[in-house]
Each structure stands twice: as C-alpha cells, then as structure tokens.
C-alpha positions in Angstrom: 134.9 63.9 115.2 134.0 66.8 117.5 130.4 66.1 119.6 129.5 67.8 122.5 127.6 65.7 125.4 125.0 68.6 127.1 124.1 65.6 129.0 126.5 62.8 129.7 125.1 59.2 131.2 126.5 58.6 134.9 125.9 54.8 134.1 126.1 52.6 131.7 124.4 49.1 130.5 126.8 47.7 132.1 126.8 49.2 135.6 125.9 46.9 138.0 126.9 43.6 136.1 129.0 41.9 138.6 126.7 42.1 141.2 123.7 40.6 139.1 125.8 38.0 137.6 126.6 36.6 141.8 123.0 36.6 142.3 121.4 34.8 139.1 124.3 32.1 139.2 123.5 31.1 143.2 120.3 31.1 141.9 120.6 29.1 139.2 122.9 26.2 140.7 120.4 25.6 143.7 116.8 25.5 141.5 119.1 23.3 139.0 120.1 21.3 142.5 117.0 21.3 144.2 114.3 21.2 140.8 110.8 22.2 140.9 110.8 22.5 145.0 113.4 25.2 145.4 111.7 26.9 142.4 108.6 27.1 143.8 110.3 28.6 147.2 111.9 31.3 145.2 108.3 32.2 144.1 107.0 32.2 147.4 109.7 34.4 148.7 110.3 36.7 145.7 107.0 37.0 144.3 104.6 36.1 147.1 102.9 33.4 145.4 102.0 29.8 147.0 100.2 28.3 144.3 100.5 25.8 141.1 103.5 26.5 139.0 101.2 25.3 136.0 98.2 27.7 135.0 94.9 25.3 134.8 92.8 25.3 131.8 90.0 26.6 134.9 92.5 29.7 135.8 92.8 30.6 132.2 89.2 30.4 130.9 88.4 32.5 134.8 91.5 35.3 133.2 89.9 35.2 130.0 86.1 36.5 131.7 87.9 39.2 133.3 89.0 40.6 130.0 87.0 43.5 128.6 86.1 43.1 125.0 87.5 46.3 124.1 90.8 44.6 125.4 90.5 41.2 123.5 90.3 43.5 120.6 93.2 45.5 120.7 95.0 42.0 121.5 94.1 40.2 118.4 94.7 43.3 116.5 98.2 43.3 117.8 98.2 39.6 117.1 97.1 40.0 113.6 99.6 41.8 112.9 102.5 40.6 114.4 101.5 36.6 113.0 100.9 38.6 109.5 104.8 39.8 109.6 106.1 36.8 110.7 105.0 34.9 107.9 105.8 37.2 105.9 109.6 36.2 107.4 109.1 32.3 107.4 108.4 33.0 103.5 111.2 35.3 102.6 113.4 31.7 103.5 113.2 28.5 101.6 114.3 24.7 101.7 115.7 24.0 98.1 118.6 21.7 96.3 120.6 22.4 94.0 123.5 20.3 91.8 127.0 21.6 92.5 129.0 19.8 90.0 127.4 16.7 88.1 126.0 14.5 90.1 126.5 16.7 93.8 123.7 18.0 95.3 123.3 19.9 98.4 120.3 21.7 100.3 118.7 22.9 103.0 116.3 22.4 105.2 114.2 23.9 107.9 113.1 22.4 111.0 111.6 24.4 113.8 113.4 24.1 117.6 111.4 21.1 119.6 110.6 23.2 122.7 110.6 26.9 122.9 110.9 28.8 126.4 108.7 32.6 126.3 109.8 34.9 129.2 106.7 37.5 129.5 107.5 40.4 132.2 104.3 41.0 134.5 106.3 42.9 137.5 106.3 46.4 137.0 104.1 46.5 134.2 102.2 43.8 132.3 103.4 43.1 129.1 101.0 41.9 126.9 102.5 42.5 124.0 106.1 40.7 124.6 103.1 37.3 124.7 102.2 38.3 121.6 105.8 39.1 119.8 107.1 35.8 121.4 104.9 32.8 121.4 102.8 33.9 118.3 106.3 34.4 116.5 106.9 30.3 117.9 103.8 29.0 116.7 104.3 31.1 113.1 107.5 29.0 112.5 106.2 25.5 113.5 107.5 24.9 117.3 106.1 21.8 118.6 105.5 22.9 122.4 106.0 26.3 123.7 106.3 27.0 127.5 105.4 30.4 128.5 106.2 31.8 131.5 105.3 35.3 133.9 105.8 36.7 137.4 102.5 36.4 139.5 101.4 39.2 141.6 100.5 37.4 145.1 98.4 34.8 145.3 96.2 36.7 142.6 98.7 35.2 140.2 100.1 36.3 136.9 97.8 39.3 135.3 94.5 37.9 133.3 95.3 39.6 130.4 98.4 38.2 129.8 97.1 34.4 130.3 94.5 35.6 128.2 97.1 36.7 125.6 99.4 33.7 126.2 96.4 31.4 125.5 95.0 33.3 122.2 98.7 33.0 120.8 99.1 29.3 121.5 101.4 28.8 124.6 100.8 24.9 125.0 102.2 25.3 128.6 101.9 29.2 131.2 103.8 28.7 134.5 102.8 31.1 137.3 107.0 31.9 137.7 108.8 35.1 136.9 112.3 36.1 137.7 115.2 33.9 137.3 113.2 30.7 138.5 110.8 30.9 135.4 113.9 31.1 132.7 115.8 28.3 135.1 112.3 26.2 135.1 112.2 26.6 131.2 115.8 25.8 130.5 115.9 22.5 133.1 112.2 21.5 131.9 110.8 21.5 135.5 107.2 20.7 135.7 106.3 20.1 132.0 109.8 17.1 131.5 110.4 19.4 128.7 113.4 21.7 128.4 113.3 24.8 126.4 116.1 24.1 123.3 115.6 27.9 122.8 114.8 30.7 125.4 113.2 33.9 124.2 111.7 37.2 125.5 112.6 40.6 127.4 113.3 41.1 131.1 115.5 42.9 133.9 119.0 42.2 134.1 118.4 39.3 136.2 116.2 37.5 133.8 119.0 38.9 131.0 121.8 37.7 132.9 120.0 33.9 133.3 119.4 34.2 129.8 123.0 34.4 128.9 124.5 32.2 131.5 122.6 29.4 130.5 123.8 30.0 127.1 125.0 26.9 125.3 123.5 24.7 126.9 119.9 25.9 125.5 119.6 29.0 122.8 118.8 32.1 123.2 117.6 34.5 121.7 119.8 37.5 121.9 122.0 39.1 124.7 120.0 41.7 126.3 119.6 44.1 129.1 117.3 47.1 130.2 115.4 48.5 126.9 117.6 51.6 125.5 116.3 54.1 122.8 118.1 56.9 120.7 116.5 59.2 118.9 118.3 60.8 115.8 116.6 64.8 115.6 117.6 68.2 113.5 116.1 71.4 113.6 112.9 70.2 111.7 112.2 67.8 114.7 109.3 68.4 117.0 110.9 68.9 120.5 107.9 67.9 122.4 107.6 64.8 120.1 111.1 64.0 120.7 110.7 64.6 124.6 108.0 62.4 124.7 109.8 59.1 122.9 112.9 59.2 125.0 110.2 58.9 128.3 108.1 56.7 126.4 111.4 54.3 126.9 112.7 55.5 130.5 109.5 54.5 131.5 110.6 50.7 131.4 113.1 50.9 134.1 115.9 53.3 136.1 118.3 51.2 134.1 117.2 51.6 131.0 119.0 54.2 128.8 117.5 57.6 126.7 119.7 59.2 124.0 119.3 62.0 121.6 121.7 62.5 119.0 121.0 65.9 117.5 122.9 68.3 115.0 120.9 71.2 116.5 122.1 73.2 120.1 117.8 74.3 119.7 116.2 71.2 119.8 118.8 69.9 122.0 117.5 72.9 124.8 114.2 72.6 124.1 113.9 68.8 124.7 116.3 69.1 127.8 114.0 71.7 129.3 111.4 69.6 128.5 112.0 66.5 130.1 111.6 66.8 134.1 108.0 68.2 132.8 106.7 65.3 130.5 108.5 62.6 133.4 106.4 65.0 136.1 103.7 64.0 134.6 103.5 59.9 134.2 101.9 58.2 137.3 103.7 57.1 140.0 105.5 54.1 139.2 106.4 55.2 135.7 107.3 58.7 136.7 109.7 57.0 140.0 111.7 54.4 136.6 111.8 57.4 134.3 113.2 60.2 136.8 116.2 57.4 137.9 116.5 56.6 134.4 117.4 59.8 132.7 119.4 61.3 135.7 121.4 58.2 135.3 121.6 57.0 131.8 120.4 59.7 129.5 122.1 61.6 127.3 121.9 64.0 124.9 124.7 64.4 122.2 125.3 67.2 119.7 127.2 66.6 116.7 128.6 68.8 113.5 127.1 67.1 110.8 124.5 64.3 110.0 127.5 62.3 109.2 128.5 62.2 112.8 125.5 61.9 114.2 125.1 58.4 112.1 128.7 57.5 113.6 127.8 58.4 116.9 124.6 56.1 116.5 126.5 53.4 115.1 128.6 53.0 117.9 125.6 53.0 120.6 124.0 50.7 118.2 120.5 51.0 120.0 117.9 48.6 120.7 115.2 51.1 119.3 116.2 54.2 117.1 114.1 56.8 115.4 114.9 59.5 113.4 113.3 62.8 113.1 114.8 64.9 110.1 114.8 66.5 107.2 117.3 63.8 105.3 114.9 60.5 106.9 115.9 58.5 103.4 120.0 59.7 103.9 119.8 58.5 107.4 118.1 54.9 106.6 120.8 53.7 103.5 123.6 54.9 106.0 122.6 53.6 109.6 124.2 50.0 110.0 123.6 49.1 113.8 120.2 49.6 115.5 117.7 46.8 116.7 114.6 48.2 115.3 114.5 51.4 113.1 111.5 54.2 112.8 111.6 56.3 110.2 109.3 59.8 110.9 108.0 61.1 113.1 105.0 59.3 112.1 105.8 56.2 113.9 107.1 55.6 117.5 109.1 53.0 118.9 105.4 52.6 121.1 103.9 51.4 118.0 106.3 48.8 117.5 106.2 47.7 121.3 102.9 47.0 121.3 101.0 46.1 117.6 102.6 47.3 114.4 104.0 44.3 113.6 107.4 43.9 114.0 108.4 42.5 116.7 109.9 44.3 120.0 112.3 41.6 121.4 115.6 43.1 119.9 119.3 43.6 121.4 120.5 45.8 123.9 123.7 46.4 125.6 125.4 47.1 121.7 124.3 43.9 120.4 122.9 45.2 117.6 126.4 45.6 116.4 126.3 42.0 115.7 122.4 40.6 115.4 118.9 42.0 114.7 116.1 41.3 117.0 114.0 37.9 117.7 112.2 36.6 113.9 110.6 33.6 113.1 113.9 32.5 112.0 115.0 32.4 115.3 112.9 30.0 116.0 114.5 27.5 112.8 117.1 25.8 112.5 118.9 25.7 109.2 120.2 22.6 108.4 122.2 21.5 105.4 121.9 18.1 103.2 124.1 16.3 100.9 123.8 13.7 98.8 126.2 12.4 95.8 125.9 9.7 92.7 128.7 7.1 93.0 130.8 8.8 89.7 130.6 12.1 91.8 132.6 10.5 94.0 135.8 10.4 91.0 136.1 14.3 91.3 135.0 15.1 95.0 136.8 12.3 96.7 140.1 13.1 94.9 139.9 16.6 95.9 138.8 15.8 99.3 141.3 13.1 100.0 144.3 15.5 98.5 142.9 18.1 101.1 142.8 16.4 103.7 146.7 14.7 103.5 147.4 18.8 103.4 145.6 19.0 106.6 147.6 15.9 107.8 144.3 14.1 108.6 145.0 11.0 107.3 141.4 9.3 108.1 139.6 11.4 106.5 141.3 11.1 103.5 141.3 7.2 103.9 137.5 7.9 104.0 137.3 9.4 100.4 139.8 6.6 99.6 137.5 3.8 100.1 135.4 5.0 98.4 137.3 5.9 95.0 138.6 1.9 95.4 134.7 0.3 95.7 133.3 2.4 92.9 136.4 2.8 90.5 138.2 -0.7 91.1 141.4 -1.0 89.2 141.4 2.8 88.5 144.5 5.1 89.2 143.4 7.7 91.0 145.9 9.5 92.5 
C-alpha cells in the first residue's frame, strides 16, 4: 500500500495518557474516600461553584424561563427525533422462546439497567444535544432512575438550557458537578444513595479516563477520548465543504483529531490551503481548540486507489466519517470500522451531533474497531432463560453429565446425575 501523508499528526489519541490517568485516579480514591464532601470541594476549586450538588425543581423551572421559545423548539425537534430512532432500536430486538429439542426451551429476556449515570459537557461549550442523545435514549429503553450530571459555570450554575433539556428528556435526578467528581458522584451514588450500574455520555480525557477506570465495577458505555472525524473525498468533492467538516470537529477541542483521506493531490491542496482561513474565522474560543487541533492532530492522507483509502480508514476506525465521492454506495458495503457513517455530502457529521437522530455518543481512540456507539440497547441487558420438562432431562443430562466427566468436573456431572436417578428410577443410563 503506497499513501502519501501531506500532513502528518504530531500527536496522537493517545498523547498525554499517562499523565491524565495520575490525575483522575488521585481523584477518584479521595472523593470515593471522603464522599459527597470532597466532591463538593473539587467543585469549588475546579469549577467555582459553592452551591447544592442537586438541581431543585425551583432552579429548573427558573432555567426553563430563561429559555427562548425558538430554543425549546429546536430542542424538542432534536428530541423527537432522537426518541423516534431509539425506538425504532428497542423494536428491532425482541424477548422470545423457543423449544430446542423436545421438551427444552430457552429465551430471552430484556430488562433495562436499574440506574443510569448521563455525563453532559457544559465547560467549553454547552452541549445540549449530548442531554438529549443520552438520557432520552435511557428513558426510551425503560431505566428506572437516571442521574444526569454537568459542569456549572460559577455560582451561575450549570447552563439553563441544558437543565432545561435534561428535564424535557426525563433525568429523574441533575447534579450541579462536571469533571471527574460528577462521573465519581454517579458511579459511588453520592447524594441520590443510588449508584449508576451504567455510565454514559461524552467528555475530555479526564472524564474519558474516569469512565474507563471505573470500569467493571459499573458499565460503561464505550471507551472514549477527544471527538475525531475523517472525511473520505475524490476529485468530485467540494473542497470548501470538506474544509469546513474537518473544523466543524477541531472545534471540540486541541485534542481532538481531523483527517482527510483523499485519492486526489487537488482536493487535498485545496482543502489544506483552505484551512487556517475557515479556523481564522470561528470566534475566539472555537478558533484558539481548532488552530491547536489541526497543527497537532490533523492529517491529510493521499492514497492510489479507493481501495486504499477504505483500508487507510479502516485502520483509524473514526468516531465520525463521511464520505464525499463519486462511488458513495462502493464506499458504504466496503467500510467496516467507523462510529457513525455519512453518506453525501448532503449530511454532516453536525447534523448527527445535534438532531438527526442517531445518536452522537460513539467510540474514539479506534474503538470502533470493536463496538458501535451508545443505543438503546446499551441501556438493556440481555438475559437468557431456561426451562426443561422432567423427560428432557433423559437426553440433556446424559450429554451434560458425559461432558462434564471430559471436563473432569465431577460435580457438575453429579448434578445431571441426580437428576436422571429421581425422574428415571431403575433406568440405565449410562
């Protein structure tokens, strides 16, 4: 395979991993050590904010007047959709039964996770949408009680419109804590006595790597970092479209990566010379993420042939990847790894961000080698059932009992035995 990198990434996802991990696991031992107290201090020092952990019903209903109407609308049209595709998920999987072998039945069954912890950033921007995609998702599958949680700004709190938006989509709890000390108040249950069995939602590495250090003793929902997006282009691609994706996603952070993967040296030139002008342009605190993020972790990657440049994006396996040619339909039956896919230049990774539908919570750092972003399933568990007539028993418990001697586990065979002796007495079976 021959590419050529006319821009190659300084960093990668995981630069700077060490360091984080040393931070969020202090962190973590002394609010589990010290509870709600030394969860509260770290919202005082790190987020400037004195108050309750636990939004009032007065705090919300005072967010919810600040909220224009024009907002509210674009908010349950975001919500509309994003509930709509989640049931169309919770329907595409059933509970049945089904016989095996005569009398042997087996099934499954669905039972949605007790307690649900939603992580909602609200420090550098405020994500509305990642309310919506995570606690409306929840509720869709049949969680009993979700916690929600976001960074306050001050003493001003957490921003209206994302209580507002927490609320609408039926968080049952919102704590006024961002940062590692909301994901370690979700996980150890501090001020609500109930711990989150499953943690969901995007962040910054430090709210990633809580996520994933607190793994096994709750859920989560994915192993994730910085947001990344790749865009897949060929001659027919619109360079200033193109340009303006990969900032649309550099926006997020200086640690979140850009690439283009492009069989043409053209668009590659054009959208390189374009960049510095379209980051130029954002305001301040978008333009100051976006400039550190592509000096640092974009790239831009020219290949020979569309079949390389499906390799090539393969092996980032990207959180969010579009693809802007000529050969759309080729490109969609052959990618494998991606976290979210948008086909044309007719749809934007923005669109799924923030109220297409689908849902924007999906894995970074090459996850998407292995899983596919947050679903309502996510939210399930999938059980299994069994149950057997006592003549059954004649054929399993033979079998069973002949496998496990193999095995050399003599008590479990001695517990299809006792069985073949109560229901078959003065049988010969084996």
């Amino acid at each position: 395979m021959t590419i050529t990198y006319v821009k190659k990434a300084e960093k990668t996802p995981q630069t700077g991993s060490d360091e984080t991990r040393n931070i969020v696991a202090d962190m973590l031992a002394k609010i589990e050590a010290g509870g709600e107290d030394v969860a509260l201090a770290y919202g005082r020092d790190l987020d400037g904010y004195a108050g309750d952990a636990i939004v009032s019903d007065e705090v919300i209903a005072a967010a919810a007047a600040t909220v224009s109407p024009q907002l509210k609308d674009d908010i349950q049209f975001a919500y509309d959709r994003v509930t709509k595709f989640a049931k169309a998920q919770l329907a595409s999987v059933n509970e049945f039964e089904t016989e095996l072998s005569p009398g042997l039945w087996a099934g499954q069954k669905l039972i949605p996770i007790e307690t649900a912890g939603c992580y909602v950033p609200g420090g550098r921007y405020a994500h509305v949408a990642s309310a919506i995609m995570s606690i409306a998702t929840a509720k869709v599958a049949g969680v009993e009680h979700v916690v929600a949680c976001t960074a306050p700004h001050g003493n001003e709190g957490p921003n209206p419109a994302i209580i507002y938006a927490m609320n609408l989509c039926g968080a049952d709890t919102i704590l006024s804590l961002g940062g590692v000390q909301g994901i370690a108040s979700m996980a150890y249950g501090l001020f609500t006595g109930k711990p989150a069995r499953l943690l969901v939602g995007p962040g910054n590495r430090f709210v990633a790597e809580a996520k994933r250090m607190l793994y096994g003793r709750v859920g989560i929902d994915m192993f994730a970092g910085p947001t990344e997006i790749a865009v897949i282009a060929d001659e027919t691609a619109d360079a200033a479209v193109v340009a303006e994706d990969l900032v649309s996603q550099a926006e997020h952070g200086p640690d979140s990566p850009a690439w283009l993967i492009t069989t043409s040296r053209q668009l590659a030139d054009d959208v390189m010379a374009r960049m510095d002008r379209h980051i130029n342009a954002l305001p301040e605190t978008a333009r100051n993420a976006a400039t550190v993020a592509w000096r640092d972790y974009g790239e831009v990657i020219l290949c020979d042939s569309d079949e390389e440049a499906a390799q090539v994006s393969d092996e980032y396996a990207a959180e969010h990847l579009e693809i802007h040619t000529n050969k759309d339909e080729w490109y969609t039956a052959r990618l494998k790894n991606y976290g979210s896919l948008f086909i044309g230049e007719e749809t934007t990774v923005t669109y799924g961000d923030k109220c297409s539908g689908t849902n924007h919570i999906l894995p970074t750092k090459g996850a998407a080698h292995y899983t596919g972003g947050l679903s309502v399933h996510k939210f399930l568990k999938i059980v299994t059932t069994q149950r057997m007539t006592k003549e059954a028993n004649r054929e399993v418990g033979q079998a069973a009992a002949r496998i496990s001697r193999l095995e050399g586990m003599e008590g479990h065979a001695r517990a299809a035995d006792v069985r073949l002796r109560k229901y078959f007495p003065g049988e010969n079976l084996g």
